[in-house]
C-alpha positions, -999 to +999 in steps of 0.1 A: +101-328+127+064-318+140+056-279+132+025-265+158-006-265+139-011-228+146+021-218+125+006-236+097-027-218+105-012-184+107+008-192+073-023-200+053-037-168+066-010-150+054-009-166+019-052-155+022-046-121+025-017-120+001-043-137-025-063-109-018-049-078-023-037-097-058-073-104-064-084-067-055-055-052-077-066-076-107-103-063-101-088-026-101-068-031-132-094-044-154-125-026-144-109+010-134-073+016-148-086+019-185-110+051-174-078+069-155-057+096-177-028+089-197-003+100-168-018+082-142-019+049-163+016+055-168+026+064-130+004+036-119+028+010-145+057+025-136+049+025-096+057+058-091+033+085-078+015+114-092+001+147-074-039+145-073-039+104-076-067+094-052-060+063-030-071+034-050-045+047-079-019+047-050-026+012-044-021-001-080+011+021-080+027+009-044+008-019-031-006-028+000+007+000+027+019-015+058+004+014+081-025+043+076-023+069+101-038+108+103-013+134+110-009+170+094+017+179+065+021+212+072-014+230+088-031+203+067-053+175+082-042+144+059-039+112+058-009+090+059-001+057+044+036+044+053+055+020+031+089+001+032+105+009+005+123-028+008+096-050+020+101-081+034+079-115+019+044-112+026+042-128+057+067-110+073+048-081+065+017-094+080+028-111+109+034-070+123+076-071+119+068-033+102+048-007+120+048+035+110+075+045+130+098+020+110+086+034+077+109+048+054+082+063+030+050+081+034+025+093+008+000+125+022-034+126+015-056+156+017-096+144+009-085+115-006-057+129-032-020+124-028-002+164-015+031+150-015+052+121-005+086+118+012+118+096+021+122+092+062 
């Protein structure tokens, strides 16, 4: 059984980018989690979120999102980054199954610090 050589393309792209947001989070966790406060160290083990955590913190504590959006929370310009709370493998992920309006949690950001987040 022949596969199409652009599935096995597309695949190794997939396992790429995968590789790289591990690489980037490795990067992040040596050279910047040792300089964040207590709490945040602790939010960012625990993968939960903290008030005033500024997007790269978000990333070590969630991941990769699987859409960033602006909206407004409130009156507030912010920005949005949408998650699944049950993601599917990687390549599902990147092949574009998930988009925002199938997010089930958002995190608000107003100049670069988490407001709030919230369930859908």
């Amino acid at each position: 059984m022949s596969q199409k050589p652009g599935v096995v393309y597309i695949f190794l792209l997939l396992l790429l980018l995968a590789g790289c947001d591990f690489m980037q989070k490795q990067a992040l966790m040596q050279d910047r989690y040792p300089s964040y406060p207590g709490d945040i160290q602790q939010a960012v083990k625990e993968g939960q979120l903290v008030k005033g955590m500024d997007q790269e913190q978000v990333f070590l504590a969630l991941g990769s999102t699987v859409c960033k959006t602006t909206g407004f929370y409130g009156d507030k310009p912010v920005d949005i980054w949408s998650y699944e709370k049950h993601q599917q493998p990687v390549a599902e992920t990147y092949a574009g199954t998930y988009d925002c309006l199938k997010a089930d949690f958002k995190v608000y950001f107003e100049n670069g610090r988490v407001i709030a987040w919230k369930d859908q």
